[in-house]
C-alpha positions in Angstrom: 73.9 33.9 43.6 71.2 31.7 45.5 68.1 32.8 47.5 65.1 30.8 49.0 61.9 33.3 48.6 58.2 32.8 48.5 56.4 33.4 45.1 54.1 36.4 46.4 56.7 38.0 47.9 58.9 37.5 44.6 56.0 38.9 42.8 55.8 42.4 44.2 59.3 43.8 42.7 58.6 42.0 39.8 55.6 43.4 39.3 56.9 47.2 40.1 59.5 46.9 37.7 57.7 45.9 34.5 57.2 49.7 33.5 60.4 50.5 33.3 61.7 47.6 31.7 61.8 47.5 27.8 59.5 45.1 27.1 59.9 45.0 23.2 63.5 43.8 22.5 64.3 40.7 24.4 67.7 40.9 24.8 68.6 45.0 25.2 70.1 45.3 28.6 67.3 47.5 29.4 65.0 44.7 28.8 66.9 43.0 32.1 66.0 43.4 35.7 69.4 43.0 38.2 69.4 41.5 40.6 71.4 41.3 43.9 72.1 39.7 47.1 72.6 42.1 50.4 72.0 41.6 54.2 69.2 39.5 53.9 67.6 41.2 50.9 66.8 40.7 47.2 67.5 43.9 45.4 65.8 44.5 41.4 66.8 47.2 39.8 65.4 48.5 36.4 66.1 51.3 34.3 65.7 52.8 30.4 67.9 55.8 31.2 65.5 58.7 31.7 63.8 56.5 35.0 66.0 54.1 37.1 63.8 52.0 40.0 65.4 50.1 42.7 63.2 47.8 45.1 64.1 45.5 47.5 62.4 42.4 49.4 63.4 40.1 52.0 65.1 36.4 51.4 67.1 34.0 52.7 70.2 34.5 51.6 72.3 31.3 50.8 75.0 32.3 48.0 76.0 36.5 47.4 75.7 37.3 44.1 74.2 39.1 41.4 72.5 38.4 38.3 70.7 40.1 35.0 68.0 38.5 33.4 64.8 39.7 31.2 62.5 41.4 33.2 59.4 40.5 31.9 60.5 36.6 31.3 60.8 36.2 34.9 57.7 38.0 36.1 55.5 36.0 33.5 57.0 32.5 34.7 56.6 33.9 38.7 52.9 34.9 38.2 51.7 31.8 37.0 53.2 29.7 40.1 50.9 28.1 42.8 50.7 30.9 45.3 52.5 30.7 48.4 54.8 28.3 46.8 58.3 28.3 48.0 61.2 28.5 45.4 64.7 28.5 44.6 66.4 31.3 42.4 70.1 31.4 41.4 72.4 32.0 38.7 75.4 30.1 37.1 78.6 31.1 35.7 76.9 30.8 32.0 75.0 33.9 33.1 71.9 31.5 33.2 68.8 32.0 35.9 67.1 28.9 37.1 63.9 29.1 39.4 62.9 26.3 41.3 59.9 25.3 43.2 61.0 23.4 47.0 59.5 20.3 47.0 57.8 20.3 43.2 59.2 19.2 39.9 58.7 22.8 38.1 62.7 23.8 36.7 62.7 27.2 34.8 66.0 28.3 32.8 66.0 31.5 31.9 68.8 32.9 29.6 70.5 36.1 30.8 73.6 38.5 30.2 76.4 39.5 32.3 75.3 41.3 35.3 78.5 43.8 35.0 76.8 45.1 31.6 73.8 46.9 33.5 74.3 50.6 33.6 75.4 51.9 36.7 72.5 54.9 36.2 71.8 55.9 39.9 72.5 59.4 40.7 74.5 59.5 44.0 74.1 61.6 47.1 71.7 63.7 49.0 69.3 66.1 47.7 67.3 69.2 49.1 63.5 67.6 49.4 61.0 67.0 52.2 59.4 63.6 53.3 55.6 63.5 53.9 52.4 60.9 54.1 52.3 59.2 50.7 48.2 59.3 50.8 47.7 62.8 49.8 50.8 62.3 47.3 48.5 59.0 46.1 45.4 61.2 45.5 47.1 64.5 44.0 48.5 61.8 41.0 45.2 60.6 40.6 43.7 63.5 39.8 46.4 65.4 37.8 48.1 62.3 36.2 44.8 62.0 34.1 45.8 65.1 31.9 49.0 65.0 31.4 49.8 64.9 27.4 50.6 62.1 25.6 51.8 64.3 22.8 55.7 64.0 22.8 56.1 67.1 20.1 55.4 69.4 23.2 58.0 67.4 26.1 56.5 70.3 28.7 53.4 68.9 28.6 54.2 65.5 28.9 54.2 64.8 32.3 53.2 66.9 36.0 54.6 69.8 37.1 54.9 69.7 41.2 55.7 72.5 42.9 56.6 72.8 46.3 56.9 75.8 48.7 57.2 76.6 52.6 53.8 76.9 54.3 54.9 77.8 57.8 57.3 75.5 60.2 56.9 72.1 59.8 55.1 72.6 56.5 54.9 72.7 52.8 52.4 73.7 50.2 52.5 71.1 47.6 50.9 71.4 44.1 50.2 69.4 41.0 49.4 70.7 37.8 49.2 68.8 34.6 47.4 69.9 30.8 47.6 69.1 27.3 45.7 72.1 26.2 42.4 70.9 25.9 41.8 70.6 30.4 43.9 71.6 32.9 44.2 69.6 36.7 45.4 71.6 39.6 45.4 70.1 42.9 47.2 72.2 45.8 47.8 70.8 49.7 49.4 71.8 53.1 51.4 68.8 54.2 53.1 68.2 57.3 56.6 67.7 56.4 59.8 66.8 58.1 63.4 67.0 57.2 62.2 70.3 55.3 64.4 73.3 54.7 62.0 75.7 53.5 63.5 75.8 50.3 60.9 76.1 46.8 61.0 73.7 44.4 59.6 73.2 40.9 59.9 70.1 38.2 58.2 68.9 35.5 57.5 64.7 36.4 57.6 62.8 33.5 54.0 61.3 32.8 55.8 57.5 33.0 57.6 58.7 35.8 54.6 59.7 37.7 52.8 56.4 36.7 55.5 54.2 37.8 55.7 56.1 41.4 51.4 55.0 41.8 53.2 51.3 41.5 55.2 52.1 44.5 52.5 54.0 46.5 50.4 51.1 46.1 52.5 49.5 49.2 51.9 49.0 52.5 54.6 52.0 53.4 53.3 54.7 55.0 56.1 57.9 54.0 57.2 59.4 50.6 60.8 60.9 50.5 61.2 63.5 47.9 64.6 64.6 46.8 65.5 67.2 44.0 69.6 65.4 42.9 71.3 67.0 40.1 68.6 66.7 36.8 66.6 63.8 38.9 63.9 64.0 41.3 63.9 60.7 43.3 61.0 59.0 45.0 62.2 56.8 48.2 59.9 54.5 50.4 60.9 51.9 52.5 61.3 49.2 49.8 62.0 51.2 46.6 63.3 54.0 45.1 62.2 55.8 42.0 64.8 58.1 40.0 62.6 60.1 37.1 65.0 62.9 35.1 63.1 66.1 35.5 61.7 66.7 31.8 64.2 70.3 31.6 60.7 72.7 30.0 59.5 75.1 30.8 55.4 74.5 32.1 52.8 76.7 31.1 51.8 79.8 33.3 49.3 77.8 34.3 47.6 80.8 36.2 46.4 82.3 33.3 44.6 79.1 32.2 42.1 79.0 35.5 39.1 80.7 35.0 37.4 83.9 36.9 35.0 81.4 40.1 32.6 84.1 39.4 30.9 82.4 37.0 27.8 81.1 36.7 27.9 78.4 39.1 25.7 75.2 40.3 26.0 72.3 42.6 24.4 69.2 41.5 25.2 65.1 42.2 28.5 64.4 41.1 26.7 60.5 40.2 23.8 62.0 38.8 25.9 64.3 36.5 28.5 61.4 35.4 25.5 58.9 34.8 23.7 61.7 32.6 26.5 61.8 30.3 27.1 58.4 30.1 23.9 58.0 29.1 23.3 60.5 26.5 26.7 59.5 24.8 26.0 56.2 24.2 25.5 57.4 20.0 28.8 59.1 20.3 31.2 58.3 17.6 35.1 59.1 17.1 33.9 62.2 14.3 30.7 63.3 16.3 31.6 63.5 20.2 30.2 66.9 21.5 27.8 67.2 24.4 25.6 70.2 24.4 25.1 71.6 27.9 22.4 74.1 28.9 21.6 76.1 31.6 18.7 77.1 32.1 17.3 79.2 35.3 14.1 79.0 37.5 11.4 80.3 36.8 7.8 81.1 38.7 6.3 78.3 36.8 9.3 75.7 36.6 12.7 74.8 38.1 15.8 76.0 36.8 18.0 73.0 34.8 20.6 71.6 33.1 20.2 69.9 30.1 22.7 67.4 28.0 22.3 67.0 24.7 23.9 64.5 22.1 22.9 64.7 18.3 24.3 62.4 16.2 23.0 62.7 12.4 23.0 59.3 11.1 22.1 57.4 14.3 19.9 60.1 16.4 19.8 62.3 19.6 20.0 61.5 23.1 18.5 64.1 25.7 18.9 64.4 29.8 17.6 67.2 32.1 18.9 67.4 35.5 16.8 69.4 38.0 18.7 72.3 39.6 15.7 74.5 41.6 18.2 77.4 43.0 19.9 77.8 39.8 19.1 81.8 38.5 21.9 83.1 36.1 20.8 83.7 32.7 20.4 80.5 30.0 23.7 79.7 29.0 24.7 76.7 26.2 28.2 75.3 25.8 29.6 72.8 24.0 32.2 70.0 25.6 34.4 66.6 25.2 31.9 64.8 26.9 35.3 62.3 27.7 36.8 65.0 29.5 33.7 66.0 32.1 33.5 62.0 33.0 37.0 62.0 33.5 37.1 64.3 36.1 33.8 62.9 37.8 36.0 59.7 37.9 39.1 61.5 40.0 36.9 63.8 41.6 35.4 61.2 44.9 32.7 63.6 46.0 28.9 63.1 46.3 28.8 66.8 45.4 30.3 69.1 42.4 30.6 72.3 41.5 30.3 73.6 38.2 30.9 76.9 36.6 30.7 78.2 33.0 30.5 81.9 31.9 29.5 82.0 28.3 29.9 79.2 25.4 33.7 80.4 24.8 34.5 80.3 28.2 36.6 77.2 29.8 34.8 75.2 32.4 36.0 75.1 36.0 35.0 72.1 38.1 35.8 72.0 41.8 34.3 70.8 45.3 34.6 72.0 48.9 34.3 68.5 50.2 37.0 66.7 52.0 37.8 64.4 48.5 38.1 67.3 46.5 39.8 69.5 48.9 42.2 71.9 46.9 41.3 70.3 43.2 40.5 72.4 40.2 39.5 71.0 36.9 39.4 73.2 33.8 37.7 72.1 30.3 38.2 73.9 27.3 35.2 74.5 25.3 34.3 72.9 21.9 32.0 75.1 19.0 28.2 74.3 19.0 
């Protein structure tokens, strides 16, 4: 195999790949990218069994051929090259990869195996699926992804459950849900959708799965593919394809989770509430991290308002009031992960929010009827005062 390519553009499926490579054992076939030669292309595919990418970029093809060398090796030898600087790749029959800079004296051997022992892991054929504008797809991870478990004694929580269901010709609803029992993200959208049979679908998306498929939305394509094959859902773009197996749980009734809207509700600055917080937690600790929140309502004399509150016993207290004149349901005090409340303020890209609490053992629901938070729901469990 030999190809002439240009460093940035070499850099891009290098870059995607590096999640799904194994980047702790340096000579594991699944700490290899392969790579091969076809009409005009460079194909790199990774894989560690459970999620298999394939991306491709454009070079001149002088010698067919394929090759398998470490993944992350390459990439860190690519990276550090002058940019736009043209180079050289190829592989001889010792299985070796050289890279070469046109016109410079940089040489780089790299060591690499047989390409005939990567795993041939790709699920073949068509599946049912839709295809659709990757943007909304790119903000509905962002604000679900967040939650998703870490957790891996409970496998259903570990990643985000997407649903998707008819919503009229041409259309689909498409929802997001992720939790690991302390919050809950839901984010719900009507997307125009072609090459849609109507058909509902429901998976469970692996939390690295779903992180590995921001990589490839962060392209310049402008569609998202999504196909349902055998245990696999499968992620297509122009230049790559994602294969995730579906995590086979099954996902909390989530609906049982979201909270009555009729609670005591009140609209303040999504900045001014995040910077509050940040401010009074700045004596939190790992053992002493809960924010008091008070609501308290207007009155003839004053205005209604929410106060934050952070006491920490060795190191002191930290107190914010934010001003809410139309607030008038009855003083309520609740305890929270103040980590959880920014965390949503940071998915949430609205200039207003919406909050709602019932009573201290009631979960929190945060929401927004502007355009950015358009069909998100954010629930926070509540922590003892």
């Amino acid at each position: 195999m030999r190809v002439a390519i240009d460093k940035n553009a070499l850099s891009i499926p290098l870059y995607r790949v590096q999640g799904v490579v194994d980047r702790k054992a340096a000579h594991n076939v699944l700490a290899c990218v392969h790579l091969a030669t076809a009409d005009g292309k460079l194909t790199f595919t990774a894989t560690d069994y459970d999620i298999t990418l394939t991306t491709d970029v454009a070079a001149e093809v002088l010698e067919p051929g394929s090759a398998l060398v470490n993944g992350r090796d390459v990439y860190d030898v690519v990276r550090v090259l002058p940019e736009g600087a043209s180079l050289e790749l190829s592989s001889d029959d010792s299985n070796r990869v050289l890279l070469q800079m046109k016109g410079g004296k940089g040489r780089y051997n790299l060591n690499g195996l047989a390409p005939e022992e990567f795993p041939d892991v790709e699920e073949e054929g068509a599946g049912a699926g839709l295809t659709v504008d990757k943007g909304p797809i790119q903000q509905m991870l962002a604000q679900t992804l967040f939650s998703s478990s870490k957790d891996e004694s409970r496998p259903a929580l570990n990643g985000v459950l997407l649903e998707i269901e008819p919503a009229g010709e041409g259309k689909a609803r498409v929802t997001m849900v992720s939790t690991d029992g302390h919050r809950l993200s839901k984010v719900e959208r009507e997307l125009a959708a072609t090459d849609y049979d109507g058909t509902s679908h429901r998976a469970i998306v692996h939390r690295r799965g779903a992180h590995e498929l921001t990589r490839i939305l962060e392209g310049s394509d402008t569609f998202l593919r999504i196909e349902l094959v055998g245990r696999n859902i499968v992620f297509t773009s122009d230049q790559a394809r994602l294969q995730v197996r579906q995590i086979e749980e099954t996902f909390p009734e989530y609906q049982r989770v979201l909270p009555d809207t009729s609670g005591n509700a009140v609209l303040l600055s999504r900045a001014a509430f995040m910077g509050a917080i940040k401010r009074v937690t700045a004596l939190a600790s790992g053992k002493n991290n809960l924010l008091r929140m008070e609501l308290t309502p207007a009155t003839d004399d004053a205005s209604g308002a929410m106060t934050l509150e952070m006491v920490h016993a060795d190191r002191g207290d930290a107190h914010e009031e934010i001003q809410l004149p139309d607030y008038g349901g009855p003083k309520v005090a609740v305890g929270f992960n103040p980590t959880y409340l920014l965390e949503v303020c940071g998915v949430l890209k609205v200039n207003d929010l919406q909050v709602e609490v019932s009573d201290q053992f009631s979960p929190c629901l945060l929401h927004s009827k502007e355009p950015g938070g358009s069909g998100a729901m954010f629930v926070v469990m509540p922590m003892r005062l």
